[in-house]
C-alpha positions in Angstrom: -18.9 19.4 3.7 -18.7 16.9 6.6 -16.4 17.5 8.9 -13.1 15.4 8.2 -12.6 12.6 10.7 -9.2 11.8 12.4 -7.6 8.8 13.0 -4.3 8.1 15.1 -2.5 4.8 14.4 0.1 2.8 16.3 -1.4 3.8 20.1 0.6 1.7 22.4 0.4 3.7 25.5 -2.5 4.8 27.9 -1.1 8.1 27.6 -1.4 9.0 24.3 -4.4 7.9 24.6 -5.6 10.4 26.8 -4.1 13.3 24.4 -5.6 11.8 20.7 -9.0 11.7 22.7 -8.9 15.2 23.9 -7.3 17.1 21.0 -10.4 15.4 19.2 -9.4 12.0 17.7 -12.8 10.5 16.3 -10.8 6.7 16.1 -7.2 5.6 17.6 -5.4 2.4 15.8 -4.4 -0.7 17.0 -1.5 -3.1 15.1 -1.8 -6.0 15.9 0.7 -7.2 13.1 3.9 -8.5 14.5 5.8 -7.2 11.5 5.6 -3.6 12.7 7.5 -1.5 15.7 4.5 -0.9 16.7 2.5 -3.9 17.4 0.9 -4.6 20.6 -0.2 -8.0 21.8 -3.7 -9.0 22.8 -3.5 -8.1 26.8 -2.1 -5.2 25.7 -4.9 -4.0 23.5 -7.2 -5.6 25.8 -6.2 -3.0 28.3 -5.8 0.0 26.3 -9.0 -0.7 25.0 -10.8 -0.3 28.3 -9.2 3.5 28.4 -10.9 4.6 25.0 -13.6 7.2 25.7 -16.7 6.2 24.6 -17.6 7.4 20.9 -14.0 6.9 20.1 -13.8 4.0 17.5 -11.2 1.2 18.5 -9.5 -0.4 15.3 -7.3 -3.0 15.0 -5.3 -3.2 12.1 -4.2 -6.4 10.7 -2.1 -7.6 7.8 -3.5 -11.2 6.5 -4.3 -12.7 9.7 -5.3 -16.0 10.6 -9.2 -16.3 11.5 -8.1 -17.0 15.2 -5.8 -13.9 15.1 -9.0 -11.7 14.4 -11.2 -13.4 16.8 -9.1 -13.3 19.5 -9.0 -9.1 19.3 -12.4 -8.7 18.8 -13.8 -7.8 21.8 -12.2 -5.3 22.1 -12.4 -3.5 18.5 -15.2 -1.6 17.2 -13.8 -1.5 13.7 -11.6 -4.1 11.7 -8.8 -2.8 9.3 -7.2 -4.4 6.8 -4.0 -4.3 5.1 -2.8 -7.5 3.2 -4.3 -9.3 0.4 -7.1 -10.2 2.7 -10.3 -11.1 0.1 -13.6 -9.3 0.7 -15.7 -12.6 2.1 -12.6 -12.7 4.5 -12.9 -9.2 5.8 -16.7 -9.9 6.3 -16.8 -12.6 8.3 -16.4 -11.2 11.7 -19.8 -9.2 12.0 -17.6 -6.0 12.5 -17.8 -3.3 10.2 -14.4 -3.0 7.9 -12.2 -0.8 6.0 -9.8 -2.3 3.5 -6.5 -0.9 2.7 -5.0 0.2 -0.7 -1.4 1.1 -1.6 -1.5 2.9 -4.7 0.9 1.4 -6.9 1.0 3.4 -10.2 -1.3 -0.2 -11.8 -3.9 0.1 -9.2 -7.5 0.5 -10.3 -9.0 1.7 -7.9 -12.6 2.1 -9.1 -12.4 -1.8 -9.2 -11.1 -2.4 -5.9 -14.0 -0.4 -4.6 -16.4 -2.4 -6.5 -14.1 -5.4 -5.5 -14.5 -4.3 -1.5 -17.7 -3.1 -2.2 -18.4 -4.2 1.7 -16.0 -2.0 3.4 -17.1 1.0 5.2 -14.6 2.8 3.6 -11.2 2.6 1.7 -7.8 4.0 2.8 -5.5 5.0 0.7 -1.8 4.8 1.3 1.5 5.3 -0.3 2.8 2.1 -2.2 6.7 0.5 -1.4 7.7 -2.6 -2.4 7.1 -5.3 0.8 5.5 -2.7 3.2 2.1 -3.3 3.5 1.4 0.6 5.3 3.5 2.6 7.8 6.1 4.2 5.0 6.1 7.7 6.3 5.7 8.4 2.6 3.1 10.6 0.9 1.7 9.5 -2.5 0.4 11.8 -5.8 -3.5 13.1 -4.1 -4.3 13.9 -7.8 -4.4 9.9 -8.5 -7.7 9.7 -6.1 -10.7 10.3 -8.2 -13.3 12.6 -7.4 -16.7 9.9 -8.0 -15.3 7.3 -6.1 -17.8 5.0 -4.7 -16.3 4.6 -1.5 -15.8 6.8 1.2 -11.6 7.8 1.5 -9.5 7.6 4.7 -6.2 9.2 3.6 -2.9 7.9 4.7 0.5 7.8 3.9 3.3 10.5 4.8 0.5 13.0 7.2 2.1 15.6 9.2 0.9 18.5 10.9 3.0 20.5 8.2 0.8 18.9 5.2 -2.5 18.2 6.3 -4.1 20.8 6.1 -3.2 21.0 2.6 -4.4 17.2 2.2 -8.2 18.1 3.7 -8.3 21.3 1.2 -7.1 19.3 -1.8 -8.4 15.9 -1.6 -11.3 16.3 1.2 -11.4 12.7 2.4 -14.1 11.2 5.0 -11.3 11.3 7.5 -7.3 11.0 7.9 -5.1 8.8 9.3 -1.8 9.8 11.0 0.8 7.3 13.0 4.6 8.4 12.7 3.8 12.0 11.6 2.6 12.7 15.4 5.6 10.7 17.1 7.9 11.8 19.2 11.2 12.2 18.3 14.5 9.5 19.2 16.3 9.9 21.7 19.3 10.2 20.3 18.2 13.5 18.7 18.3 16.9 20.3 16.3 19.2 18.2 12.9 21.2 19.8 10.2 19.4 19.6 8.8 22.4 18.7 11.1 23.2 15.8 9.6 19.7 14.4 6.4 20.8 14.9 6.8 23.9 13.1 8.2 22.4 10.0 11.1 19.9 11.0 8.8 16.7 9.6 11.9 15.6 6.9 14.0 15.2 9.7 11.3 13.8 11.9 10.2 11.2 10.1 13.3 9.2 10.1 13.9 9.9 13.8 10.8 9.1 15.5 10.3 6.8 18.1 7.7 4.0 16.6 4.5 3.9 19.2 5.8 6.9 21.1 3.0 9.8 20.2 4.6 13.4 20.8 1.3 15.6 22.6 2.4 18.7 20.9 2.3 17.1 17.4 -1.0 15.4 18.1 -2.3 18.2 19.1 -1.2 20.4 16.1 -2.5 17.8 13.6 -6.0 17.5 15.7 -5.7 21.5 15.4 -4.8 21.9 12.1 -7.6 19.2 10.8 -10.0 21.0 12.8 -9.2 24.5 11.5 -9.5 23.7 8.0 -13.1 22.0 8.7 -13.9 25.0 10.0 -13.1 27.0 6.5 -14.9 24.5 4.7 -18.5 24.3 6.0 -21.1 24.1 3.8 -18.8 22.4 1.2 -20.3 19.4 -0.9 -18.8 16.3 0.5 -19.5 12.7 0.0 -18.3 11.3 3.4 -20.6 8.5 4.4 -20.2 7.6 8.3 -18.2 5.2 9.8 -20.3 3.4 13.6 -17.7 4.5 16.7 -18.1 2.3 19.7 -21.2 2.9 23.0 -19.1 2.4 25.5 -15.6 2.1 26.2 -15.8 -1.7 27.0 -18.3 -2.9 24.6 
């Protein structure tokens, strides 16, 4: 098996930056959606781009942007990620290579929507609510993901460091992708950050700070990713791979 890639969503400072990329992140996410608590302008990511090591992929994740909207970041992205009901000519046009994102509602088909996105690098596969188009904090049913998909899988939805290993053993996706499982927690709460880490996610979830990446979580989910790679080499894997970036300002 390939080792399992990691991703870290919602990066909005140089810091955590520097703390995904050295616990291993291969990629660090970018939303650029204004409907999140986590969305960064374009100076912003402009900057923040410049502090990615090189080999790290840069994505921006968008949810049905305008053409301007996309263009406008891509200097500064090495991978486009899309969330909305964006159609598959859409994603394509930028000359970037693109992942499309699926909630998996219980009606989803999602052998079609891989032949449908048949362009995208991969597919990731988050949980489904109502009017959110990602971000939930919520984990979905890993037995829904089929085994002969044609796409590679970037798993999402509801990752902590308390459940991913369990997600790489059971599912064995081409990577993962983890935003307010690795944040730190409000201010307004005074629990350990290390009680969280060691199993507090419940509360956690619904007391993070949105953007705010905790290092000792980061770390523990790099850790945990790592360690369970480790157990599984040799393993049959399907994982095609995904371009990172040259340089840091390509």
């Amino acid at each position: 098996m390939n080792p399992v890639r990691i991703k870290i969503c919602g990066m909005t400072r140089r810091e955590d930056i520097a703390v995904a990329v050295a616990a291993g992140a291969d990629a660090l996410g970018f939303v650029v959606w204004d409907g999140s608590a986590r969305a960064i302008d374009t100076d912003t990511l402009a900057a923040l781009s410049a502090t990615v090591s090189p080999f790290v992929t840069r994505v921006g994740l968008f949810v049905d942007p305008s053409v301007a909207d996309v263009e406008v970041c891509l200097p500064y992205l090495d991978l486009l990620q899309f969330h909305g009901d964006e159609s598959p000519d859409f994603c394509a046009r930028f000359g970037k290579p693109w992942i499309k994102a699926l909630r998996m509602r219980d009606e989803l088909d999602i052998h079609a929507a891989a032949a449908t996105y048949a362009g995208a690098g991969a597919l990731l596969l988050d949980a489904y609510r109502p009017g959110v188009p990602g971000g939930t904090g919520e984990t979905f049913d890993w037995r829904r993901i089929p085994g002969d998909l044609a796409k590679p899988v970037i798993l999402a939805g509801g990752l902590t460091p308390d459940n991913v290993a369990d997600a790489v053993a059971q599912v064995r996706p081409y990577a993962v992708d983890v935003s307010g499982g690795v944040e730190a927690l409000g201010a307004a709460q005074p629990q350990d950050v290390t009680a969280a880490v060691d199993g507090g996610d419940a509360v956690h979830a619904a007391t993070t700070q949105k953007g705010i990446k905790d290092p000792l979580r980061v770390r523990a989910f790099c850790e945990r990713v790592q360690a369970v790679n480790a157990s599984l080499v040799g393993a049959p894997s399907a994982a095609d791979s995904l371009a990172p970036h040259s340089s840091a300002t390509s």
